[in-house]
C-alpha positions as CSV (number, residue, x, y, z in Angstrom):
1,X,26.9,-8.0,2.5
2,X,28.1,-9.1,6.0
3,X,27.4,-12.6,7.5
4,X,25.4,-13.2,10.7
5,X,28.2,-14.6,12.5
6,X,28.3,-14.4,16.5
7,X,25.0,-12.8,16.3
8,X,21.8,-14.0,18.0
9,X,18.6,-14.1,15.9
10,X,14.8,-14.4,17.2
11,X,12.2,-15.2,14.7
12,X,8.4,-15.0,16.2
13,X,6.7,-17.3,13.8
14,X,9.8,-19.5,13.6
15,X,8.0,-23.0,13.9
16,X,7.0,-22.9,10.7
17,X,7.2,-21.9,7.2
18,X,8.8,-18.7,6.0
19,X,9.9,-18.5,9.7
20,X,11.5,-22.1,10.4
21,X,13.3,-21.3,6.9
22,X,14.7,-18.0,8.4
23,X,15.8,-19.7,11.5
24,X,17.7,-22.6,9.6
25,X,19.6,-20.0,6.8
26,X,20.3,-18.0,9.8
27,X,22.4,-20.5,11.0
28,X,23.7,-21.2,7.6
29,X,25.2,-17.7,7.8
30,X,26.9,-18.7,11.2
31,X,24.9,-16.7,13.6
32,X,25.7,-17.9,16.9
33,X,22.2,-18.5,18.9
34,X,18.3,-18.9,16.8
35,X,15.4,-18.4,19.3
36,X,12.2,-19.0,17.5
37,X,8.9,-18.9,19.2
38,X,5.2,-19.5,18.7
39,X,1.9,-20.0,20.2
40,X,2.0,-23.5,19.9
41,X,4.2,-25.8,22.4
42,X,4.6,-28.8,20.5
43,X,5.4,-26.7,17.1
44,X,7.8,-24.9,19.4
45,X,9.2,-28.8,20.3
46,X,9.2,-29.8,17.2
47,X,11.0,-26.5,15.5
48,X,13.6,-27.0,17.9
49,X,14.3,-30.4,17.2
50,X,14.5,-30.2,13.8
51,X,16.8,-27.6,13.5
52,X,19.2,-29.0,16.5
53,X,19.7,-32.2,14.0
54,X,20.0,-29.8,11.0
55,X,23.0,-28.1,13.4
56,X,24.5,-31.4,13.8
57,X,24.0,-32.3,10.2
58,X,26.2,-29.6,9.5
59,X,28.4,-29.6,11.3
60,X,27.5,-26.1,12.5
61,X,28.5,-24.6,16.3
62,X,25.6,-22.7,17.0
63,X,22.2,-23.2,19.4
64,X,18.5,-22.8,19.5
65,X,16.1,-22.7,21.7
66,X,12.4,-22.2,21.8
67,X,9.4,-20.4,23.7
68,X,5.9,-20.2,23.8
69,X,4.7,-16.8,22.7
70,X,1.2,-15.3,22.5
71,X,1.7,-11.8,20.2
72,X,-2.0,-11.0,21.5
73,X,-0.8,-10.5,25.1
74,X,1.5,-7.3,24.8
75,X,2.6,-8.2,29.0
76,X,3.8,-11.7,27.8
77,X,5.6,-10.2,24.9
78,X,7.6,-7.1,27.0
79,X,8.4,-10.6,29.6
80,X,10.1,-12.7,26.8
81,X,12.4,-9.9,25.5
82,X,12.8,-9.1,28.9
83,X,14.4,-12.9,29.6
84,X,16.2,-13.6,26.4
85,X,18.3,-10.1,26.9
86,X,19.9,-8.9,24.0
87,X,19.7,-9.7,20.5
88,X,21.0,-8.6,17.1
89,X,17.9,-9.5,14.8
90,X,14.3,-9.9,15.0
91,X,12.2,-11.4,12.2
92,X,8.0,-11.4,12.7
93,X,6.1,-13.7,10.7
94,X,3.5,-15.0,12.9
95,X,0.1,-14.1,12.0
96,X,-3.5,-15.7,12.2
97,X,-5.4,-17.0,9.7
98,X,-6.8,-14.1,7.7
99,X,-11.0,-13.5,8.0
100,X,-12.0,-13.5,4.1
101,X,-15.3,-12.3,2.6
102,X,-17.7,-10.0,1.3
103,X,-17.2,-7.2,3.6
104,X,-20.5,-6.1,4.1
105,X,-20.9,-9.8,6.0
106,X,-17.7,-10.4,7.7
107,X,-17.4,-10.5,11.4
108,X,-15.3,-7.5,12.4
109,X,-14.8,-8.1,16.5
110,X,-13.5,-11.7,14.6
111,X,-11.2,-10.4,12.3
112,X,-9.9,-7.9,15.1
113,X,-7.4,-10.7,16.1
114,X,-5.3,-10.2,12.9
115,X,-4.3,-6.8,13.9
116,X,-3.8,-7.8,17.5
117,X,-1.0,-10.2,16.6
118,X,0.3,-8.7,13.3
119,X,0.1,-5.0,14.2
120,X,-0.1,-4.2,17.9
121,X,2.2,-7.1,18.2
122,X,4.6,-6.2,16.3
123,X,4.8,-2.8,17.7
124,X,5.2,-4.3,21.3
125,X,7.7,-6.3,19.9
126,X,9.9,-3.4,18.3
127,X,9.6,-1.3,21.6
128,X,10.6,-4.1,23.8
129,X,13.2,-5.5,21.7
130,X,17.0,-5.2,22.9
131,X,18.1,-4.5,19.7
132,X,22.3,-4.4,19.6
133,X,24.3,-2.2,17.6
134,X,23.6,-2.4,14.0
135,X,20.7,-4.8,14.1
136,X,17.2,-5.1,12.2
137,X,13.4,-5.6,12.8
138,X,11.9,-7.6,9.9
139,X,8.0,-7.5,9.7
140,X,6.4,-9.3,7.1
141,X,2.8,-9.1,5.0
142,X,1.4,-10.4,2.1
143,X,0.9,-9.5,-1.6
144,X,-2.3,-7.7,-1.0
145,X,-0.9,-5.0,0.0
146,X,0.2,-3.9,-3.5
147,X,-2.5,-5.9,-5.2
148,X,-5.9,-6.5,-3.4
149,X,-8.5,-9.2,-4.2
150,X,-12.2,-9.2,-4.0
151,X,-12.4,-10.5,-0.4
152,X,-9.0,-9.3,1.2
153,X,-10.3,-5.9,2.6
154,X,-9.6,-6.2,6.1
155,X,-6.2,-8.5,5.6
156,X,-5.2,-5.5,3.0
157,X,-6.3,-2.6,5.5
158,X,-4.0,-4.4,8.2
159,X,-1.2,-5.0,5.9
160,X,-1.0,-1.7,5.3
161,X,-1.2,-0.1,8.6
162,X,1.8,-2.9,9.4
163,X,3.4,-1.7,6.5
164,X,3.5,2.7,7.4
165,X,4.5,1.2,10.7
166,X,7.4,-0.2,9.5
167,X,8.4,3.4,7.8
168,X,7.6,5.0,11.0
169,X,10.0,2.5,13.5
170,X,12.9,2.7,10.8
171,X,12.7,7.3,11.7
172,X,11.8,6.5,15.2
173,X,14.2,3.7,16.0
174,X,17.2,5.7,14.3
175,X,16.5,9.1,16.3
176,X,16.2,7.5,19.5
177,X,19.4,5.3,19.0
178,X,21.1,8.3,17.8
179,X,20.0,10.3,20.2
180,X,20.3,7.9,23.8
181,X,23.1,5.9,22.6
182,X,25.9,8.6,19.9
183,X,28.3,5.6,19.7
184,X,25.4,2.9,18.2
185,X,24.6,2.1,14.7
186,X,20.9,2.6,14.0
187,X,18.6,-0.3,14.2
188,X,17.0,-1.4,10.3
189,X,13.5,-1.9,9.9
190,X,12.1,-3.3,7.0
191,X,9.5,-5.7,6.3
192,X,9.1,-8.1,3.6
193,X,6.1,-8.8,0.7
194,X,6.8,-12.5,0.1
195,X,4.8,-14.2,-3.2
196,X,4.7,-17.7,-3.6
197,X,7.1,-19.3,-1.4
198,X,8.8,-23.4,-1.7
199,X,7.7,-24.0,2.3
200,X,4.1,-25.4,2.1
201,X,5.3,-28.4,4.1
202,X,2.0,-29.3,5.3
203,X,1.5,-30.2,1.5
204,X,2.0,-33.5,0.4
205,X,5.5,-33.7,-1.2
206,X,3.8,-34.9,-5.0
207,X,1.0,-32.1,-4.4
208,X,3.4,-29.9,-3.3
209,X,5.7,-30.1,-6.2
210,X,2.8,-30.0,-8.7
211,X,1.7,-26.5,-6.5
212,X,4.7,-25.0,-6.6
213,X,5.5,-25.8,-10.6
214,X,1.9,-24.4,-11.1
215,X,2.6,-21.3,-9.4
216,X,6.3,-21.0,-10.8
217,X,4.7,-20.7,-14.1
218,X,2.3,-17.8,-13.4
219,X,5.4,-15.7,-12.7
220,X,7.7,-13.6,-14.8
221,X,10.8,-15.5,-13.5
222,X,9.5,-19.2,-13.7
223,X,10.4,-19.9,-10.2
224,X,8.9,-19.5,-6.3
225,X,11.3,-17.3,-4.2
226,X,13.8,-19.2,-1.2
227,X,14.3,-18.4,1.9
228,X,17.8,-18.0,1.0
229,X,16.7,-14.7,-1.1
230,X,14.1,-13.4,1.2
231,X,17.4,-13.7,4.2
232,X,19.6,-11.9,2.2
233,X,17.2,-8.7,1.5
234,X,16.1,-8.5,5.2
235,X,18.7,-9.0,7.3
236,X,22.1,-9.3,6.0
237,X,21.6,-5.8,3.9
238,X,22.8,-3.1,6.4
239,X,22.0,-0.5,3.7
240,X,18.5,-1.1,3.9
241,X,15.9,0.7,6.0
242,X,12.2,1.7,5.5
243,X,11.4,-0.1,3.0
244,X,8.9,-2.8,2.2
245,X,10.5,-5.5,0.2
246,X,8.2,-6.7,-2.4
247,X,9.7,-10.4,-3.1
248,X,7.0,-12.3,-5.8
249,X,8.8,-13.0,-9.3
250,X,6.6,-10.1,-10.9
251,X,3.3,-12.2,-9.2
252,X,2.0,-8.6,-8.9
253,X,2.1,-8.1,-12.2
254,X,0.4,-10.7,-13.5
């Protein structure tokens, strides 16, 4: 299980949330640069200000930087890889909010958007990625795809088609490296099933806790997964590939 160190990491979706938390245990495992980006200028400001004061909290020699990134606009996404050059990791967890309902009613040309940005996006991402030597794409979804609720048609359909597109980039990504560049490692591509997770910051902290306990006891190990566990899986794992990662204390089960 290698560290992360000298490496640079981008994390679309890394204002916030499970994303934020990737960028901060990235640096934790001494990778070198974190570029996170969004949609949203003044999460991107404030992302990058928190973590630069976590860096100097800890003492840590690393850097960060942030851009504004729309994953609907497939020529805006091909220009950011283009600027930011090379890269050892990329971790997607930007998404919009999902279009719930009885599908006979639900506004389809709506809910369009969600596979625009989790699905098309992604895949523009992956091809335009400069992806070094033995790097990884990490996608992410949610637990629908192995256990759908009344409701979640839609969110389920395009978590799954995200989900055979990872399996397809992890042969495609592979040949290609193996075929244009012998001397390379093959790029990883995994993506990641998350359950509960201990980052709903725009919680109250006393709600929050009470949430989280809740939720901790539904599952069959009495506790909400880290980001800590969810980094090690996805990126630091160079022996896994093609696979979705389902990460929820047994929540599937239940």
């Amino acid at each position: 299980m290698s560290d992360l160190n000298g490496q640079t990491v981008v994390v679309i979706g890394g204002s916030s949330g499970i994303g934020f938390a990737v960028a901060t245990q990235s640096l934790r495992s001494h990778a070198s640069l974190v570029i996170i980006a969004s949609s949203s200028a003044q999460k991107v400001d404030n992302a990058v200000n928190g973590i630069q004061a976590f860096i100097q909290q800890s003492g840590l020699i690393a850097y960060v930087t942030g851009k504004v990134l729309n994953m609907k606009d497939s020529n805006q996404i091909r220009a950011f890889f283009s600027e930011i050059g090379q890269l050892d990791h990329l971790v997607i967890t930007s998404g919009d909010p999902p279009i719930l309902g009885p599908f006979k009613t639900l506004d389809l040309d709506q809910a369009r958007g969600s596979f625009d940005t989790r699905f098309w996006g992604a895949a523009v991402a992956a091809q335009s990625a400069q992806i070094k030597k033995g790097g990884s794409i990490v996608l992410t979804v949610g637990t629908v795809i192995k256990k759908p609720e009344p409701g979640w048609a839609l969110v389920t359909g395009q978590a799954g088609a995200t989900d055979s597109l990872t399996r397809g980039l992890s042969v495609d990504l592979v040949k290609r490296s193996m075929l244009r560049y012998s001397t390379l490692a093959p790029i990883r591509v995994n993506i990641i099933a998350p359950g509960y997770v201990s980052l709903w910051d725009t919680v109250p902290q006393d709600a929050r806790e009470k949430m989280l306990q809740e939720a901790a006891d539904k599952l069959l190990v009495k506790h909400v997964v880290s980001a800590d566990e969810m980094l090690v899986l996805c990126i630091r794992c160079g022996f896994i590939t093609g696979e979705t990662l389902h990460v929820n204390g047994g929540q599937t089960l239940i």
